[in-house]
Backbone as CSV, one residue per row, in Angstrom:
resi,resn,N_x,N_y,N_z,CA_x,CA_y,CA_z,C_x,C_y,C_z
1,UNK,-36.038,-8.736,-106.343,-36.216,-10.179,-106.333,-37.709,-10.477,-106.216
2,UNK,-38.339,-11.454,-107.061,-39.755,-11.364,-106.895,-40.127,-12.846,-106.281
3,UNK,-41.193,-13.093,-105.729,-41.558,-14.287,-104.742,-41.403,-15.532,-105.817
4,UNK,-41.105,-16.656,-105.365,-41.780,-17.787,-106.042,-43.125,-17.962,-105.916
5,UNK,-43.487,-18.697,-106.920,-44.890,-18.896,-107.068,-45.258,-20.076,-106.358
6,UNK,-46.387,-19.439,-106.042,-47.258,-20.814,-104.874,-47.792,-21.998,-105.900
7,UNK,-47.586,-23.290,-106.200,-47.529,-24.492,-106.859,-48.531,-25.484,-105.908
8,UNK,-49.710,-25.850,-106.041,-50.498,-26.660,-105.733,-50.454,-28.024,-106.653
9,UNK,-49.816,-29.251,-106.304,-50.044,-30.551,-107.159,-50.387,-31.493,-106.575
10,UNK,-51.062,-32.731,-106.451,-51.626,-33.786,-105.863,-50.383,-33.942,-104.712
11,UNK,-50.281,-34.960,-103.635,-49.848,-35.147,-102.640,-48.607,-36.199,-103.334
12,UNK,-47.393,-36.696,-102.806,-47.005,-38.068,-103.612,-46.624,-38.287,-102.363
13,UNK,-46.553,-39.495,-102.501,-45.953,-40.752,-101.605,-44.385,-40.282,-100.478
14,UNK,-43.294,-39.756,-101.353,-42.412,-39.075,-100.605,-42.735,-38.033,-100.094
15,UNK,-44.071,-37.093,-99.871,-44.147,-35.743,-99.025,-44.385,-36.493,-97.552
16,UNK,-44.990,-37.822,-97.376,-45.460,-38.275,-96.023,-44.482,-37.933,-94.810
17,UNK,-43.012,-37.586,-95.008,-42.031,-37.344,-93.832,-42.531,-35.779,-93.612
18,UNK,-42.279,-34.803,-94.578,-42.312,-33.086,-94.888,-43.869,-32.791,-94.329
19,UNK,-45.119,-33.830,-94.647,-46.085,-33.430,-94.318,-46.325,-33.818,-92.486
20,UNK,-45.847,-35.025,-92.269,-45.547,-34.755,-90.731,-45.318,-33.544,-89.781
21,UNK,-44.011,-33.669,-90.422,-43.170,-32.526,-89.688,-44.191,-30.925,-89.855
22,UNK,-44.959,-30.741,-90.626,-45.899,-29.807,-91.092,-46.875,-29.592,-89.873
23,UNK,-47.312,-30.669,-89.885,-48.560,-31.265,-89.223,-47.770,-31.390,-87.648
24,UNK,-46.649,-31.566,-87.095,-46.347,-31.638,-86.063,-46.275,-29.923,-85.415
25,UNK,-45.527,-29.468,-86.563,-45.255,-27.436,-86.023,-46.637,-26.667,-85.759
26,UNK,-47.666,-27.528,-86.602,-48.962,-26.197,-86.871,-49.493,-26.949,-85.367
27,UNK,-49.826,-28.111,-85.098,-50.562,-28.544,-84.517,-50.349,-29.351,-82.706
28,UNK,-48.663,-29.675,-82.664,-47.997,-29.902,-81.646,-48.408,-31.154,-81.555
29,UNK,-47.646,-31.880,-80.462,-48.368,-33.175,-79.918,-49.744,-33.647,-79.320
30,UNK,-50.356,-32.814,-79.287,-51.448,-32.928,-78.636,-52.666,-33.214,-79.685
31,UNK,-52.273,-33.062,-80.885,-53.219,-33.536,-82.255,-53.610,-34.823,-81.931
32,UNK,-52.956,-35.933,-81.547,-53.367,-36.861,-81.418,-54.620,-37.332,-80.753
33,UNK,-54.863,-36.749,-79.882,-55.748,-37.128,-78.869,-57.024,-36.297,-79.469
34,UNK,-57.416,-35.095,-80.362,-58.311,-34.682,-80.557,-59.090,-35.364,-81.555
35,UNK,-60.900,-35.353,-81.534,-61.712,-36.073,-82.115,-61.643,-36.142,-83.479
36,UNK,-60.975,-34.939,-84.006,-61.038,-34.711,-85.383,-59.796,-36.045,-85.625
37,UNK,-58.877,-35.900,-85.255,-57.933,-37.412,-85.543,-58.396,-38.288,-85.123
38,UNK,-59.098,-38.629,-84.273,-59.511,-40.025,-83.892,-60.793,-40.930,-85.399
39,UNK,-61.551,-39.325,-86.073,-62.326,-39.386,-86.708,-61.424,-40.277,-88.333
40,UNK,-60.482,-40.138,-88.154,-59.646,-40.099,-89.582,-58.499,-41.646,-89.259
41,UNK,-59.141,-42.177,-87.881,-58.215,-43.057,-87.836,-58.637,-44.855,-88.638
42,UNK,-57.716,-45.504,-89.166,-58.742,-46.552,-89.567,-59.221,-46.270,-91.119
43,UNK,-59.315,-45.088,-91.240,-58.986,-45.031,-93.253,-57.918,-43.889,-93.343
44,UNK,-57.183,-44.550,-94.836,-56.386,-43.869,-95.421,-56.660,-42.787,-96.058
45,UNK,-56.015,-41.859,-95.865,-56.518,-40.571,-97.119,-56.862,-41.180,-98.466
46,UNK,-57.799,-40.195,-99.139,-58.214,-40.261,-100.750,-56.914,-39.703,-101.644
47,UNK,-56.021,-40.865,-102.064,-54.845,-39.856,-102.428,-55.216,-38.887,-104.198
48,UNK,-56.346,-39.038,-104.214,-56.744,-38.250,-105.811,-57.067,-37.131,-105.153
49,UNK,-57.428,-37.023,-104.113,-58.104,-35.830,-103.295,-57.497,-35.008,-101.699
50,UNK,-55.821,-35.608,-102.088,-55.064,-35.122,-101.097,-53.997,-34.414,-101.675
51,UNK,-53.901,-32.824,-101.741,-52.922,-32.117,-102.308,-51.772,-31.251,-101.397
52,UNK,-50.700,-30.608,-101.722,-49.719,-30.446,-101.280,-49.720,-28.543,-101.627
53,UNK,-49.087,-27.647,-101.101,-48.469,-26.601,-101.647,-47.083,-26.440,-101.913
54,UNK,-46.380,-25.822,-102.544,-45.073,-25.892,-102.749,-44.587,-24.245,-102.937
55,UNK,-43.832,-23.979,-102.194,-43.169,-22.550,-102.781,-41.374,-23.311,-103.194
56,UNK,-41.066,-23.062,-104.162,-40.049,-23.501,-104.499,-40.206,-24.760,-104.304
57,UNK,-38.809,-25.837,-103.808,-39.317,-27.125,-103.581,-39.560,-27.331,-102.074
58,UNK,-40.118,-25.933,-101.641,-40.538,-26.245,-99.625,-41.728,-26.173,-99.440
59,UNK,-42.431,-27.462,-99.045,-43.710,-27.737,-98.584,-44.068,-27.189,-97.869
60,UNK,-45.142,-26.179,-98.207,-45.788,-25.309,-97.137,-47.001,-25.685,-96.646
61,UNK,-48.027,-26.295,-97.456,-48.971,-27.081,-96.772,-49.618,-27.969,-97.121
62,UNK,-50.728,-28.403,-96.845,-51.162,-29.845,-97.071,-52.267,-29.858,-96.779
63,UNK,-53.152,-30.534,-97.921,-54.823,-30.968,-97.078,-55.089,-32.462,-97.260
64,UNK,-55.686,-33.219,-96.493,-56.411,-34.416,-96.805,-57.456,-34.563,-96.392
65,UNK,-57.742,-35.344,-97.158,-59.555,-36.015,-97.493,-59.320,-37.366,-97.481
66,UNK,-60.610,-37.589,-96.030,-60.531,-39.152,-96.129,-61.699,-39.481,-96.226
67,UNK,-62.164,-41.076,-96.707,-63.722,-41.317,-96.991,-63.707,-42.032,-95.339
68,UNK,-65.629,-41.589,-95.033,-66.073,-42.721,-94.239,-67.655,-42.714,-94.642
69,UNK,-68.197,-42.824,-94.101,-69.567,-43.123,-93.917,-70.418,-43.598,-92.798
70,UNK,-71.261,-43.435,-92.795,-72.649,-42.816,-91.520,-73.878,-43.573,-92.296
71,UNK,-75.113,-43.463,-91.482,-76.388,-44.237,-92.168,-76.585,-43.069,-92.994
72,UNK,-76.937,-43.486,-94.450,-77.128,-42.812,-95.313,-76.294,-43.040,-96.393
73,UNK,-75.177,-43.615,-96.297,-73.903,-43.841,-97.033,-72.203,-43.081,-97.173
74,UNK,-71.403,-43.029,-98.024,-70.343,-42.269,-97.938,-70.544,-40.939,-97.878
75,UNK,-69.312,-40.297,-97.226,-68.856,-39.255,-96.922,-67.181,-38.949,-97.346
76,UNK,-67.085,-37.688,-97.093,-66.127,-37.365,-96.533,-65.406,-37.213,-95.804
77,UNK,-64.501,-36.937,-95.130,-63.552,-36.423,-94.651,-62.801,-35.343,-93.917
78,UNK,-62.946,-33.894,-94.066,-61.742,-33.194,-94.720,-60.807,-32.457,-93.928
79,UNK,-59.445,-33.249,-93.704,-58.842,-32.611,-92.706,-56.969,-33.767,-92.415
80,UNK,-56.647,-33.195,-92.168,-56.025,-32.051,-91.680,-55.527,-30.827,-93.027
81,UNK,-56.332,-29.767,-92.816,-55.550,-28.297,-93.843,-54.693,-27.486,-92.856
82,UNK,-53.491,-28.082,-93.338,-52.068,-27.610,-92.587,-51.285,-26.548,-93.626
83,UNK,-51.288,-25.093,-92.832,-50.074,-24.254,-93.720,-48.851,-24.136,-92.404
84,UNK,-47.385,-23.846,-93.025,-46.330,-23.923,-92.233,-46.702,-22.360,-92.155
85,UNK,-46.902,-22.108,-90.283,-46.952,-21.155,-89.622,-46.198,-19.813,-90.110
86,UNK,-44.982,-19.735,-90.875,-44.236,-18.808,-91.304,-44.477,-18.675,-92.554
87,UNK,-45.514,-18.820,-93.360,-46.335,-18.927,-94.455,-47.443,-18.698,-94.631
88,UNK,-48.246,-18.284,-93.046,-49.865,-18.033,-93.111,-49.852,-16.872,-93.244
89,UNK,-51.339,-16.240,-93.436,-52.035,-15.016,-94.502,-51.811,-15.042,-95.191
90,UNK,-51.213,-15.714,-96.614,-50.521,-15.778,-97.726,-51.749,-16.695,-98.648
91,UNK,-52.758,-16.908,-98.474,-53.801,-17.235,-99.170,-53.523,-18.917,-99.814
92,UNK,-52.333,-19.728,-99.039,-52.205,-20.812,-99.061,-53.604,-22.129,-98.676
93,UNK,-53.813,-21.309,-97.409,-54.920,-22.361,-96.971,-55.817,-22.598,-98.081
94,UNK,-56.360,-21.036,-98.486,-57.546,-20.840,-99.152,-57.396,-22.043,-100.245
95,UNK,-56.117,-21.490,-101.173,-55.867,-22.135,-102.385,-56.043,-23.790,-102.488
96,UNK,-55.713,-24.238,-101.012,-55.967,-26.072,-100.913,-57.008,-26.005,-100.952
97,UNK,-57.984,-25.397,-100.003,-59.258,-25.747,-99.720,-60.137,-25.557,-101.022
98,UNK,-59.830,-24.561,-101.675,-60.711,-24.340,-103.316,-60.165,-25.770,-104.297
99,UNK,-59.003,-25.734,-104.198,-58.668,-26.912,-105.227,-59.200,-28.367,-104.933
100,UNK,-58.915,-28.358,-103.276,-59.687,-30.006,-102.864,-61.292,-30.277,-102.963
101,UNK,-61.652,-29.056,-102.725,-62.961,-29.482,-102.675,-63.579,-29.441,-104.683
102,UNK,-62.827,-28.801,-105.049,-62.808,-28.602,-106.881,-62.941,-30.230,-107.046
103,UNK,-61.839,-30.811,-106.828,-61.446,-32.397,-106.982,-62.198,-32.824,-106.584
104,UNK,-62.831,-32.671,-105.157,-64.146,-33.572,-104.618,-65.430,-33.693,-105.520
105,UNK,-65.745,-32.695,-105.748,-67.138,-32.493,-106.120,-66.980,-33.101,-108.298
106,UNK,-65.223,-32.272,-108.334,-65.472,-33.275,-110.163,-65.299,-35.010,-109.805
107,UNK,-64.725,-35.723,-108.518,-64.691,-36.893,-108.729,-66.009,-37.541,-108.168
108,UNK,-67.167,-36.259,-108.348,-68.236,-37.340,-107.922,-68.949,-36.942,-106.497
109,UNK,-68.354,-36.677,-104.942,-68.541,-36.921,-104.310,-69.408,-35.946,-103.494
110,UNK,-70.187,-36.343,-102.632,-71.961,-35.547,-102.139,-71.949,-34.709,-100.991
111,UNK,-70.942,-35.455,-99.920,-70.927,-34.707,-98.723,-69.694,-34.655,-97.888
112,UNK,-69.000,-33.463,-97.854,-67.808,-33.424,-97.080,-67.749,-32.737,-95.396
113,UNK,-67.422,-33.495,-94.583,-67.467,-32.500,-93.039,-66.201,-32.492,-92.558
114,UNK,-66.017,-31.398,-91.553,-64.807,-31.371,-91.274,-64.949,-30.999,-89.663
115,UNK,-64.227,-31.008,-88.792,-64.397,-30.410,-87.449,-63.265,-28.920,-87.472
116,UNK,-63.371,-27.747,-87.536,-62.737,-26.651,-87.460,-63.593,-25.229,-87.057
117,UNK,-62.792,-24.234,-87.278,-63.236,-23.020,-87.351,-64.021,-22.305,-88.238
118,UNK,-65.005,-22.353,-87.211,-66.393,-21.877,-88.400,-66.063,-20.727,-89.057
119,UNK,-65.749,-19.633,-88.682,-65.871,-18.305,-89.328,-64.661,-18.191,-90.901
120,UNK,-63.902,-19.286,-90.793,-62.807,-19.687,-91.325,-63.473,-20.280,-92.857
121,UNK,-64.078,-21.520,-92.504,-64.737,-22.235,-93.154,-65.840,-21.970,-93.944
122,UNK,-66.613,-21.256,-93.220,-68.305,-20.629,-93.942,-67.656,-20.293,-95.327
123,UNK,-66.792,-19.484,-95.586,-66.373,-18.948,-97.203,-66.203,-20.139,-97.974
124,UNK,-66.365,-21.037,-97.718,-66.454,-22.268,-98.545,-67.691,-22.923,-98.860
125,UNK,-68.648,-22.340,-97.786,-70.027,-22.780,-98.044,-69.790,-23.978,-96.847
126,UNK,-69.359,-24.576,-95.470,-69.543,-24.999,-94.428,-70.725,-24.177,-93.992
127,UNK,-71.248,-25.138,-93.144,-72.285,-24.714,-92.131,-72.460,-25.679,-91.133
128,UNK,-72.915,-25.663,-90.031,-72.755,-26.347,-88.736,-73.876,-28.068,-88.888
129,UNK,-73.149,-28.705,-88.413,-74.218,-29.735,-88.817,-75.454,-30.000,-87.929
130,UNK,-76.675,-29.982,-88.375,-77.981,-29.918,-87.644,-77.477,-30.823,-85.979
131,UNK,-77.642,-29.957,-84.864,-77.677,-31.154,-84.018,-78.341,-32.337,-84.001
132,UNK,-77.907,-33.111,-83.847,-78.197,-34.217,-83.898,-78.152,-35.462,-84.938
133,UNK,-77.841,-34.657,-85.970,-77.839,-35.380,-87.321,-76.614,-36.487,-87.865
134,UNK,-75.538,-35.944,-87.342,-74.279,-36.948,-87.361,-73.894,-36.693,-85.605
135,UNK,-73.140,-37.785,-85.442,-72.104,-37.834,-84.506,-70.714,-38.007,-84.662
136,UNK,-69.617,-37.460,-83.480,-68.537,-38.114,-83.940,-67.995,-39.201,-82.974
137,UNK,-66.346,-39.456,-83.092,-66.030,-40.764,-82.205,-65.547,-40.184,-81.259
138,UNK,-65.752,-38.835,-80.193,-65.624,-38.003,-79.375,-66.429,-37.095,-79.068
139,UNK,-65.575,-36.448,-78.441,-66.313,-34.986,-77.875,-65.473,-33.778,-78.902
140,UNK,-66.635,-32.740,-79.442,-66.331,-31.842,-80.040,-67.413,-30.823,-79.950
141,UNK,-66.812,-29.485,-79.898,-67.834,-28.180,-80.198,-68.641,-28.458,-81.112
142,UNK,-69.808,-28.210,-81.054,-71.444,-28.372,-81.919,-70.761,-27.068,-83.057
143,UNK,-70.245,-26.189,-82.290,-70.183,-25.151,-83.554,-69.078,-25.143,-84.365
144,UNK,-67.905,-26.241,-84.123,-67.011,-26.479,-85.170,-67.057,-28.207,-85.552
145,UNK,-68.225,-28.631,-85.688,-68.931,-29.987,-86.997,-69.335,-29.257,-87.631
146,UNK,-68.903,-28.994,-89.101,-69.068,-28.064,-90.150,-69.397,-29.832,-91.048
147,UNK,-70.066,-29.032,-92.119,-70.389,-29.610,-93.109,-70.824,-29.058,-94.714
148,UNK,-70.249,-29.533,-95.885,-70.541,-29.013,-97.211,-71.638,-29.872,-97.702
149,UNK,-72.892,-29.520,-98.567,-72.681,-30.423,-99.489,-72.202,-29.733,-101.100
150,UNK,-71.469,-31.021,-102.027,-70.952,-31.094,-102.736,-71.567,-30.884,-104.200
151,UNK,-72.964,-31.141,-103.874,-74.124,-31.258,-104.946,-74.799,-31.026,-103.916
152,UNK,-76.283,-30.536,-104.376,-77.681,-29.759,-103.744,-77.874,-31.016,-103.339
153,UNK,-78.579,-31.861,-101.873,-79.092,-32.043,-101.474,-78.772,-33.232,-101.292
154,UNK,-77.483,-33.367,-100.877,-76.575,-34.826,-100.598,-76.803,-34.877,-99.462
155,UNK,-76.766,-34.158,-98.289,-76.950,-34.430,-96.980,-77.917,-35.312,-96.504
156,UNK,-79.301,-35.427,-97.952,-80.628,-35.707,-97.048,-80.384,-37.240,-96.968
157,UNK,-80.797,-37.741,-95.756,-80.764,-39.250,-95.217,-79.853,-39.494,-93.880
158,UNK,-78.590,-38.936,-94.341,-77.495,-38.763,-93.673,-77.991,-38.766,-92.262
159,UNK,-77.304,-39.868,-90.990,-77.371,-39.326,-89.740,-76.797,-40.450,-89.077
160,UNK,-76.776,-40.558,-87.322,-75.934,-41.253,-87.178,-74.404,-40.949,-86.719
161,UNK,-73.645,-42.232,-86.757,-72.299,-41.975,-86.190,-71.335,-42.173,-87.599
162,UNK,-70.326,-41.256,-87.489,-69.639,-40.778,-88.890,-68.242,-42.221,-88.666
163,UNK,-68.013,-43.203,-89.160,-66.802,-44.631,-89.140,-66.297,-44.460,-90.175
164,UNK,-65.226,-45.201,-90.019,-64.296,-45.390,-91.190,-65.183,-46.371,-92.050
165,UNK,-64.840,-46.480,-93.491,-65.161,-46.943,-94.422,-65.752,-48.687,-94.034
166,UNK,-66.449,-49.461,-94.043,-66.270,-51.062,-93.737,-65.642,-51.637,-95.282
167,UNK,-64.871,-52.002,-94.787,-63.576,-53.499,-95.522,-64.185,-52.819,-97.106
């Protein structure tokens, strides 16, 4: 019997229950209260730039990208990258994270940050964001504010406190 194939397609509107429940197993109740959600509260995901995994028709994981912006102008987002725990090492994560940020950078966009695990992240080209250069709407490890840029030299200007989008 040979595996199904791992299926990456944009996010739709009916995964929002499956991606919960995703997001509830990897991460427990206590997601709520951390800075990285507080950071994402107040804008909606980028749904051109929020994709899904699928093995058969069972949602295994999920990434989103939300816009905000800081002095300097827009940003990114990028977070929550959720794989269902009985599905990790399986090169799922990887596969969102190459495809979303693929989508980011063809729809245009300069600078993506995320709050996570550095050693995780660096293979994407993350790197820690200069102290002092952004803030967030909490308290978080200096060494997991990671940041891409998307194009050479989007970061420069950038600094400040990272908000949701204004109106």
């Amino acid at each position: 019997m040979t595996a199904l194939p791992l299926v990456i397609r944009p996010e739709h509107p009916d995964d929002a229950a499956a991606i919960e429940r995703l997001h509830a197993r990897a991460f427990g109740p206590g997601r709520f209260a951390r800075t990285a959600y507080r950071l994402r509260e107040g804008a909606a995901p980028l749904s051109d730039l929020c994709l899904t995994a699928l093995v058969g028709t069972y949602l295994v994981g999920s990434v989103r990208i939300g816009p905000a912006e800081a002095e300097g102008g827009s940003l990114l987002v990028l977070g929550p990258l959720t794989v269902d725990p009985s599905f990790s090492d399986r090169g799922i994560g990887t596969s969102l994270m190459r495809a979303s940020l693929d989508a980011a950078r063809a729809a245009g966009h300069g600078l993506v940050v995320l709050v996570g695990d550095a050693p995780y992240y660096r293979r994407f080209g993350f790197a820690p964001v200069p102290a002092g250069r952004l803030t967030l709407p909490g308290p978080v490890d200096p060494a997991r504010f990671l940041w891409l840029e998307l194009r050479d030299g989007a970061s420069a200007g950038f600094s400040g406190p990272i908000r949701p989008p204004r109106g």
